[in-house]
C-alpha positions as CSV (number, residue, x, y, z in Angstrom):
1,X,-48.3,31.7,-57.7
2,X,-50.5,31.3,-54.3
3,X,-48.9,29.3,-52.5
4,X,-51.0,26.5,-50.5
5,X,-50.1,23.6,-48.4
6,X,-50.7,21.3,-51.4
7,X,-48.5,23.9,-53.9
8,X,-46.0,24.0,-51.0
9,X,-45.9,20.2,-50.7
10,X,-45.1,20.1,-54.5
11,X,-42.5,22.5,-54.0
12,X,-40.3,21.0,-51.4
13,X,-40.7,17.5,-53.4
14,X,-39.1,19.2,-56.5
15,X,-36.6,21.1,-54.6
16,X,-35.3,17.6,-52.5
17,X,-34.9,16.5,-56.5
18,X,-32.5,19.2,-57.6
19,X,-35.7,20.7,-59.5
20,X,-37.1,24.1,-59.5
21,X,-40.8,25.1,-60.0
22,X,-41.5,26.6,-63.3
23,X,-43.3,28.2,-65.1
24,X,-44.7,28.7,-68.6
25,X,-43.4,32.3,-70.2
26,X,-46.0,34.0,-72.0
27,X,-48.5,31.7,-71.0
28,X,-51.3,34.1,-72.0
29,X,-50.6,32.6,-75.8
30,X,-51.9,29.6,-74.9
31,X,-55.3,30.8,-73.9
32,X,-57.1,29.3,-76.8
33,X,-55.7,26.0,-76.5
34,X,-56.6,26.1,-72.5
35,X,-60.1,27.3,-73.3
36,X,-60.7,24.6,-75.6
37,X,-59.8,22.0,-73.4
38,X,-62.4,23.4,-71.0
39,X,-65.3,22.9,-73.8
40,X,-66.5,19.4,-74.5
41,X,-64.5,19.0,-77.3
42,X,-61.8,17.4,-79.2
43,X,-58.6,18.7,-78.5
44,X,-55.6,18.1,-81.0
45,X,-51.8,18.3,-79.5
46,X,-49.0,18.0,-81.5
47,X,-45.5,18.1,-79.9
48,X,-42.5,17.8,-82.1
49,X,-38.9,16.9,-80.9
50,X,-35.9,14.7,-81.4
51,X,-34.4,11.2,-79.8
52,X,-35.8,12.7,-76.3
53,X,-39.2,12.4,-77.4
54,X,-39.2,9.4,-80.2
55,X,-38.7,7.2,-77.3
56,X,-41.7,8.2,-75.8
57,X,-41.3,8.2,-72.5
58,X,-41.9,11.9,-71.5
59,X,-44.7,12.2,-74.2
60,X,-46.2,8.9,-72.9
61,X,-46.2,10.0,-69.7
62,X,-47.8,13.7,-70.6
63,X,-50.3,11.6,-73.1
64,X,-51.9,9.9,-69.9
65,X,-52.0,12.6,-68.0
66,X,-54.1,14.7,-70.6
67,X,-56.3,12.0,-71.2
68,X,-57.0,11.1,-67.6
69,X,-57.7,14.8,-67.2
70,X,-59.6,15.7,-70.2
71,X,-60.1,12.4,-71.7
72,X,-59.0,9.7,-74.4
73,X,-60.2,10.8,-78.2
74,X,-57.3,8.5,-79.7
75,X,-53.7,7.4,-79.4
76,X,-52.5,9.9,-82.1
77,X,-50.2,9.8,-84.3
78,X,-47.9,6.9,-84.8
79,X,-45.0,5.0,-86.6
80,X,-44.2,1.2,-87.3
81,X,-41.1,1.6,-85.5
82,X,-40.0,-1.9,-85.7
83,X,-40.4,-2.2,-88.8
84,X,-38.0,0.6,-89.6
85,X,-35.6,-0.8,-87.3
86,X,-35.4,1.8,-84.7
87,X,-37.0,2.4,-81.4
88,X,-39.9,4.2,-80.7
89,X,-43.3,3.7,-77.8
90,X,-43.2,0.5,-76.2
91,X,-47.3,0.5,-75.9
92,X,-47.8,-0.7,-79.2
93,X,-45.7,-3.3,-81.6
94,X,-45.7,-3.7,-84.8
95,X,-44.2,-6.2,-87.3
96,X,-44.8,-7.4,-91.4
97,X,-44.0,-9.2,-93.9
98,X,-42.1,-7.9,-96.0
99,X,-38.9,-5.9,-95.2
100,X,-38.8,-2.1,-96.1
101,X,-36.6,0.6,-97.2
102,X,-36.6,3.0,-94.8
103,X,-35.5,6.6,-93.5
104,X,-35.8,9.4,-90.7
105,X,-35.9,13.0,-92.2
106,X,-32.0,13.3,-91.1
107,X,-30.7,10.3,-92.8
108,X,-28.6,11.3,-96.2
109,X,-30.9,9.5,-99.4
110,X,-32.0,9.5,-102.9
111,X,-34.5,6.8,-102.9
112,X,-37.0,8.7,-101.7
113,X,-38.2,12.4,-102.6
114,X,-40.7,13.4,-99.7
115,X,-40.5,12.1,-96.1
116,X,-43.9,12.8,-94.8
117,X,-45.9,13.3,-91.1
118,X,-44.0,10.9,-88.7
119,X,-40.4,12.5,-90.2
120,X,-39.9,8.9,-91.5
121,X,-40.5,6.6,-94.3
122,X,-41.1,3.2,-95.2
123,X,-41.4,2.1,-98.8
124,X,-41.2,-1.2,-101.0
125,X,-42.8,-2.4,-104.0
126,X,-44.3,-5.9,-102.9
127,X,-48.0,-7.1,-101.7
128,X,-47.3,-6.3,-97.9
129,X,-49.2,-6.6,-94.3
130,X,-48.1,-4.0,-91.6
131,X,-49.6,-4.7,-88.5
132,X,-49.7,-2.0,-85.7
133,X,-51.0,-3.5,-82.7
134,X,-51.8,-1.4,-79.4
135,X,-51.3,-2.9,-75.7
136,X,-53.9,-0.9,-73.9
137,X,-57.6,-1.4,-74.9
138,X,-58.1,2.3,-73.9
139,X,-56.3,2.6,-77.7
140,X,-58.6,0.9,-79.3
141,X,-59.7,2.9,-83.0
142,X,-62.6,2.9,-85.0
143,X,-61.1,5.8,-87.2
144,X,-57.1,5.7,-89.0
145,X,-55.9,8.2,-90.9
146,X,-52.8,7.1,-93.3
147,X,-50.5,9.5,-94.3
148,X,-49.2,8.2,-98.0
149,X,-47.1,9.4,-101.1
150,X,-49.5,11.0,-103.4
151,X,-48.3,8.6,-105.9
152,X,-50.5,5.9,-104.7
153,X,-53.3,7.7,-105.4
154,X,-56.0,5.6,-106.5
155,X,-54.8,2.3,-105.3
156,X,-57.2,0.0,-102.7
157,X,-55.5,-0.6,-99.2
158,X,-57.4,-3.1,-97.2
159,X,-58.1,-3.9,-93.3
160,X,-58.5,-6.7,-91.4
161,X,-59.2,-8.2,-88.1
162,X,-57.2,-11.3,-86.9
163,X,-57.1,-13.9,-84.6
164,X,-53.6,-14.5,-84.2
165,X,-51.0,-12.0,-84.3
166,X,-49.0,-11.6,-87.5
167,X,-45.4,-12.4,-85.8
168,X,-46.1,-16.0,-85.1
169,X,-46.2,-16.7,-89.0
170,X,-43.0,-14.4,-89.5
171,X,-39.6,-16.6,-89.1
172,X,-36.5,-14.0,-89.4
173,X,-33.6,-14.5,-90.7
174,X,-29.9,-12.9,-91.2
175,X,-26.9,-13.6,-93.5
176,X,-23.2,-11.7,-94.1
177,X,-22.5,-10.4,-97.4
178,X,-19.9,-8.6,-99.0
179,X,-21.8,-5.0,-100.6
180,X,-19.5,-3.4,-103.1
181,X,-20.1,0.8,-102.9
182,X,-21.8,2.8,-105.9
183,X,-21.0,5.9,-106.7
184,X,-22.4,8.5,-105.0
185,X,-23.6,5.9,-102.4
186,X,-24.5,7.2,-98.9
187,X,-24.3,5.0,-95.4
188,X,-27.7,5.0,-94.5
189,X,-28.6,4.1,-98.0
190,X,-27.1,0.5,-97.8
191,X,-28.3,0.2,-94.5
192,X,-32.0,0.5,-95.9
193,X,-30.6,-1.9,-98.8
194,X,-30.0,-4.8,-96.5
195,X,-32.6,-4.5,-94.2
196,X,-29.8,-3.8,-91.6
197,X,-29.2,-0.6,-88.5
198,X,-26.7,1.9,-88.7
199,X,-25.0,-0.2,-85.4
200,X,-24.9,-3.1,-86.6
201,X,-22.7,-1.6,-89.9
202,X,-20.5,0.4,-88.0
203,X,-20.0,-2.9,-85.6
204,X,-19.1,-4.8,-89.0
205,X,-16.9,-2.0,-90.7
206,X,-16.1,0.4,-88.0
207,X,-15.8,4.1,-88.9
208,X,-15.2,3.8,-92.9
209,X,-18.4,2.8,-93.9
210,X,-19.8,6.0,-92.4
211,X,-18.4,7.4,-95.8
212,X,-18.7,4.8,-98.1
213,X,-15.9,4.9,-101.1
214,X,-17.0,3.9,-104.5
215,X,-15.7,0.5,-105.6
216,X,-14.8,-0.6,-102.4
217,X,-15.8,-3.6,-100.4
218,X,-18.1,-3.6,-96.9
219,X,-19.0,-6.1,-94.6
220,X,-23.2,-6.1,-94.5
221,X,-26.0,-8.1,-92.5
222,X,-28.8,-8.7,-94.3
223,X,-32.1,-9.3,-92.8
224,X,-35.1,-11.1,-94.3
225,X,-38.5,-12.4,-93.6
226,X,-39.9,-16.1,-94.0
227,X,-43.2,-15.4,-93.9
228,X,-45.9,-18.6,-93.5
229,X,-49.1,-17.8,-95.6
230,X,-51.2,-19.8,-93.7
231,X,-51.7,-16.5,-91.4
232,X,-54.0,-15.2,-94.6
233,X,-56.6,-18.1,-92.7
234,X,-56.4,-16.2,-89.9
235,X,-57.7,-13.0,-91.1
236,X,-60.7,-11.2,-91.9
237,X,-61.7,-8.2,-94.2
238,X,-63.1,-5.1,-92.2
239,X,-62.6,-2.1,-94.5
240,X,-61.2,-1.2,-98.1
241,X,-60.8,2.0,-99.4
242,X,-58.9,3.9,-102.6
243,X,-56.5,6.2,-101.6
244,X,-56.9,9.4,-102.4
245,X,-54.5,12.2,-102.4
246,X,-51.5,12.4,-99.7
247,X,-53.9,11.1,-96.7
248,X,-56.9,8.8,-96.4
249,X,-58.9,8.3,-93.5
250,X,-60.8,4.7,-92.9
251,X,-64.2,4.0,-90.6
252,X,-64.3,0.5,-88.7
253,X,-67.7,-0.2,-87.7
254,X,-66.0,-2.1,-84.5
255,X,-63.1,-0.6,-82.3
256,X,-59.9,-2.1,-83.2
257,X,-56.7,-2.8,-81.3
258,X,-54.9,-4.1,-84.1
259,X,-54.4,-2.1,-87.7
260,X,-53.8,-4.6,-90.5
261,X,-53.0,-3.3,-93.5
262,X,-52.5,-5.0,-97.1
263,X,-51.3,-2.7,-99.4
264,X,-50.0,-3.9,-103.1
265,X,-49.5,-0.9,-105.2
266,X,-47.0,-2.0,-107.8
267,X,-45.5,2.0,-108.4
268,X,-44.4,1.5,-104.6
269,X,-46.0,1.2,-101.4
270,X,-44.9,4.7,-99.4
271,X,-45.8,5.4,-96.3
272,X,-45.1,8.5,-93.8
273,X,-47.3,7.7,-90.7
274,X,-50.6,6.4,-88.9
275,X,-53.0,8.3,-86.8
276,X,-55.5,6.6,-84.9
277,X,-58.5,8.1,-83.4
278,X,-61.9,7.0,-81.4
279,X,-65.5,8.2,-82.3
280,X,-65.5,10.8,-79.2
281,X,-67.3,14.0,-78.9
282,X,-65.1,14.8,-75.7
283,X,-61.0,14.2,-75.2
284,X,-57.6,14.4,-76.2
285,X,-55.8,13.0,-78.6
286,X,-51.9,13.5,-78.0
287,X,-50.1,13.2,-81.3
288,X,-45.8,13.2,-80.7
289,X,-43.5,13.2,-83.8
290,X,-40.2,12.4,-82.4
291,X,-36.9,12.2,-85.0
292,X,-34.0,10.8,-83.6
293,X,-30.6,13.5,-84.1
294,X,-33.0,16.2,-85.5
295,X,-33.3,19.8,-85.3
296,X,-35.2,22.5,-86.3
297,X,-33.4,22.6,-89.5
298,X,-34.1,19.5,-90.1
299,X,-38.4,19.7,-90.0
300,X,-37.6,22.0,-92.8
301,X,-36.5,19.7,-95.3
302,X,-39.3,18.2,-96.7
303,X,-42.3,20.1,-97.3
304,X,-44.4,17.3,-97.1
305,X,-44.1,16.8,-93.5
306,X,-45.7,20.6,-92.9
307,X,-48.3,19.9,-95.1
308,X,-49.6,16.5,-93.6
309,X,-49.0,17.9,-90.2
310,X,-51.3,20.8,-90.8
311,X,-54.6,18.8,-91.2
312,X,-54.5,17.2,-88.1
313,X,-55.8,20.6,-87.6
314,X,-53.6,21.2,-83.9
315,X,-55.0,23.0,-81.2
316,X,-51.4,23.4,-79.9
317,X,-48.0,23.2,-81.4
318,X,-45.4,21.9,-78.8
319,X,-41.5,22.0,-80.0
320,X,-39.1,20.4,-78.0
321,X,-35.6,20.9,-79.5
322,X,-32.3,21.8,-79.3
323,X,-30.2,19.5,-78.1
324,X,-28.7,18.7,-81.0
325,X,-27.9,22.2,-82.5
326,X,-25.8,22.4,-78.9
327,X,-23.7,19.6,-81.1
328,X,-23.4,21.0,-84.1
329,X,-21.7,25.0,-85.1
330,X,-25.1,26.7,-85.7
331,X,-25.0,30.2,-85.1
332,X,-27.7,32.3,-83.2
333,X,-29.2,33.6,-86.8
334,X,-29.2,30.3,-88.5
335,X,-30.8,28.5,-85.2
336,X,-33.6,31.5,-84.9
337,X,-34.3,31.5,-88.7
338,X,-35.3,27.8,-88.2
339,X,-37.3,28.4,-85.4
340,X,-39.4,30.9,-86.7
341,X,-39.9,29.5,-90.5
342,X,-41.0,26.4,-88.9
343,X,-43.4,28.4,-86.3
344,X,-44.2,30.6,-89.8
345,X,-45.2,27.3,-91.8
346,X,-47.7,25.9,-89.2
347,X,-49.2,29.5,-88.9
348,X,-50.1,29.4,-92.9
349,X,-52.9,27.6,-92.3
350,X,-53.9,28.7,-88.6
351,X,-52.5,32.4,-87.8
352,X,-53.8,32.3,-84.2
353,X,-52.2,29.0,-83.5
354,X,-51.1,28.4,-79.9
355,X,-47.0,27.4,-79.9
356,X,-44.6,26.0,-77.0
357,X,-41.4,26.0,-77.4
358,X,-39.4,23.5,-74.9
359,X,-36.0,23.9,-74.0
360,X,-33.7,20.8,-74.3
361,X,-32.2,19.7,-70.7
362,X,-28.8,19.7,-69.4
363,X,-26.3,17.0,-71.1
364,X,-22.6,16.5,-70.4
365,X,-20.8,16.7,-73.5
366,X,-21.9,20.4,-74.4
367,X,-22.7,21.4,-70.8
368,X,-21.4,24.9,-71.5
369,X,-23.6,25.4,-74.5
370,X,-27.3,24.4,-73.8
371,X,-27.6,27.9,-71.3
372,X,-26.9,29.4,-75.1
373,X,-29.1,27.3,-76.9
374,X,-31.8,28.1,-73.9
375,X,-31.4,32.2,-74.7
376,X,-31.8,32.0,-78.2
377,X,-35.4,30.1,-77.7
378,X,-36.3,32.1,-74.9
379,X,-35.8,35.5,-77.7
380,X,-37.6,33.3,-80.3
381,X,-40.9,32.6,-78.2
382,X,-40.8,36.6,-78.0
383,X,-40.1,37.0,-81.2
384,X,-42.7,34.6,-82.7
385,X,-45.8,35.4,-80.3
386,X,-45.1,31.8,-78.4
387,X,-45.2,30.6,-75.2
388,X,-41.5,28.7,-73.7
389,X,-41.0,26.7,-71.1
390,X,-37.4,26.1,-69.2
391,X,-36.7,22.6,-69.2
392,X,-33.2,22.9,-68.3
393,X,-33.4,25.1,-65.4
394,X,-36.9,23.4,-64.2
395,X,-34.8,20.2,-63.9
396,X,-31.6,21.2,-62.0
397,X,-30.0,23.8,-64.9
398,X,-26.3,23.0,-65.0
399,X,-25.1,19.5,-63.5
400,X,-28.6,18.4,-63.5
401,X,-27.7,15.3,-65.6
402,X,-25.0,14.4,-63.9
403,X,-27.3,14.2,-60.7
404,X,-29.7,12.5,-62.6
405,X,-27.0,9.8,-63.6
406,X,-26.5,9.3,-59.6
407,X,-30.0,8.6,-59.0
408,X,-30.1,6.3,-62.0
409,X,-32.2,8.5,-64.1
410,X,-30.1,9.2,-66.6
411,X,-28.1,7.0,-69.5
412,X,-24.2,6.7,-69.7
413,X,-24.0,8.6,-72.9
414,X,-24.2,11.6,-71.0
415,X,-27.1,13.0,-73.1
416,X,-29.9,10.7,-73.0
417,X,-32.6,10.0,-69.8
418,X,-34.3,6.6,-68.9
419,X,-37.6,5.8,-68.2
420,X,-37.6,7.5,-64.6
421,X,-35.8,10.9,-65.6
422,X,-37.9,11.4,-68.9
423,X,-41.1,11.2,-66.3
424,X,-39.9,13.8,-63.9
425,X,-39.6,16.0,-66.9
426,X,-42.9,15.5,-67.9
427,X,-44.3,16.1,-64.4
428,X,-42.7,19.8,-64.4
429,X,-44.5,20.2,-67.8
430,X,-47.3,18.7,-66.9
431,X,-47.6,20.8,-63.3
432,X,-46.8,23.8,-65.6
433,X,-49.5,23.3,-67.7
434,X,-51.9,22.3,-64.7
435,X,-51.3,25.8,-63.5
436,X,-52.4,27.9,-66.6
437,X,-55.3,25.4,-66.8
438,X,-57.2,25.8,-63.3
């Protein structure tokens, strides 16, 4: 790298952090992806990772920077958090009314046979308004693309504008029960039962209910929705449309910040994610599926996911994982199998397609095992024709969290960032990809 006052500038700045400068590997892999973003074009990203990126505070922070650069062709792909009880993107809210079963592609379940695009689900059998509303106008859509369980082929979804926001005729509401266990009954399944989160449970039963025994007795919070139907006078028709097959897109002839939905398909309303795009001939649209507690392994469960994934049509594949194989006993073959029959199953559909694999950062509790988790993605980047990028040494390498706790950067579970630390991670990624993009 040349270095010039500017480059030097940057340099010292990351080195007073406890960062080092660094590179992409195998950049030359990228090419097509960096040409493309040259063209006036639309440029699809996909980046793929666990509770580091669900949050969205490193991806959030890349998405602006892209879109500043190159421009903003949509907000990408997204998931009714909320509404599934977990956290997720804090520029956009989203609220119904009516409750949902609901999973994440780790979670242990029967109700559901496919988990789809986002990695998560949300299902129920009632006439149902999901509202995803965006903060920034810049996000406004005129084009969604719902990704759906091919089983509601055929049935009429419907949008609508409003002029008050859905949660101001939503009133909710909790009460203790007593849940007697079935057999074969899994944790996560009574959670989605009773409307509840895994915390809240494990607050009310402590550890036993992680396992739960048949016949026996748990504490459970249920949560419901009063919903007030004079918010149907508030709304609007903009768009209908059958569904047809495991996605449909849907034209607005306006730009929309809010996406309201009715859907009341009585086989089961099943949905796996939301993409959201604007009528641009120039841009980026930065899609992020982040699962919290996955792994490689675990994008391999349900085909489904591949297969919606794939007609976003990405011009770049960007994995950033590992952190939590460094928790469990995977071995090098089982962890590099993953890797590359994920890799393989993107590549069915577009041989030539441009991957990144990201390392996963330092942590505390298996300090001495990311540097191993680090090698065996740096040998499967060779190994599968893909570029890689050293997270953990770019921010600090060993210790680095620890630092980064100091500074208050970094959580007091000794594996998760905050706001600030996820952003300095995304400026070495984003300074690494500045450099293979000049």
């Amino acid at each position: 790298m040349k270095i010039t006052g500017r480059n030097l500038g940057i340099l010292l700045l990351l080195l007073s952090a406890g960062m080092q400068a660094q590179q992409i590997e195998h950049a030359e892999t990228l090419k097509p992806f960096t040409e493309k973003l040259k063209q006036n074009k639309v440029s699809q990203i996909l980046l793929m990772g666990d509770s580091h990126i669900q949050a969205d505070w490193l991806t959030s922070y890349l998405r602006k920077k892209f879109q500043d650069q190159y421009g903003n062709a949509g907000r990408g792909m997204v998931f009714p958090y909320t509404v599934a009880n977990t956290n997720g993107s804090d520029d956009f809210t989203s609220a119904s009314n009516r409750t949902w079963e609901t999973f994440r592609l780790v979670h242990e379940q029967k109700l559901f046979s496919q988990i789809g695009a986002g990695g998560f689900v949300i299902g129920n059998k009632e006439n149902s308004l999901l509202e995803i509303s965006f903060k920034n106008p810049q996000d406004a859509f005129d084009k969604v693309v719902i990704y759906h369980d091919a089983q509601m082929n055929g049935s009429e979804i419907t949008l609508y504008k409003e002029t008050q926001p859905l949660k101001n005729f939503i009133d909710k509401k909790k009460e203790t029960l007593n849940h007697t266990a079935t057999y074969g009954e899994t944790f996560h399944e009574i959670v989605s039962k009773y409307n509840s989160t895994t915390t809240r449970l494990r607050q009310l039963n402590g550890a036993r209910i992680l396992h739960p025994v048949e016949g026996a007795s748990y504490k459970t919070e249920r949560n419901y929705l009063v919903y007030n139907a004079d918010f149907e006078n508030q709304i609007e028709p903009v768009a209908s449309k059958k569904l047809t097959g495991f996605k449909t897109e849907i034209k607005v002839k306006e730009p929309q910040q809010v996406f309201l939905m009715r859907s009341d398909n009585p086989a089961g309303n099943i949905f796996y994610g939301f993409q959201f795009l604007r009528n641009v001939e120039k841009g980026v649209v930065f899609n992020t599926v982040g699962v919290n507690g996955a792994t490689y392994a675990d994008f391999l469960k349900y085909p489904l996911q591949v297969q919606q994934l794939v007609t976003l049509q990405p011009d770049i594949l960007i994995i950033a994982l590992g952190t939590n194989e460094a928790f469990a006993p995977v071995s090098k073959e089982e962890f590099q199998y993953a890797v590359t029959e994920l890799i393989t199953k993107f590549r069915k559909e577009n041989a030539a397609l441009p991957v990144l694999l990201v390392s996963p950062p330092d942590n505390i509790p298996k300090q001495s095992r990311v540097p191993e988790i680090v090698s065996w993605l740096r040998e499967s980047a060779v190994q599968n024709n893909a570029a890689f990028f050293d997270l953990y040494q770019a921010s600090g390498g060993k210790g680095s969290f620890k630092k980064a706790q100091m500074k208050k950067e970094a959580a007091s579970d000794g594996v998760h960032f905050v706001k600030p630390g996820y952003e300095n991670q995304a400026e070495l990624i984003w300074k690494a990809f500045s450099e293979i993009t000049q």
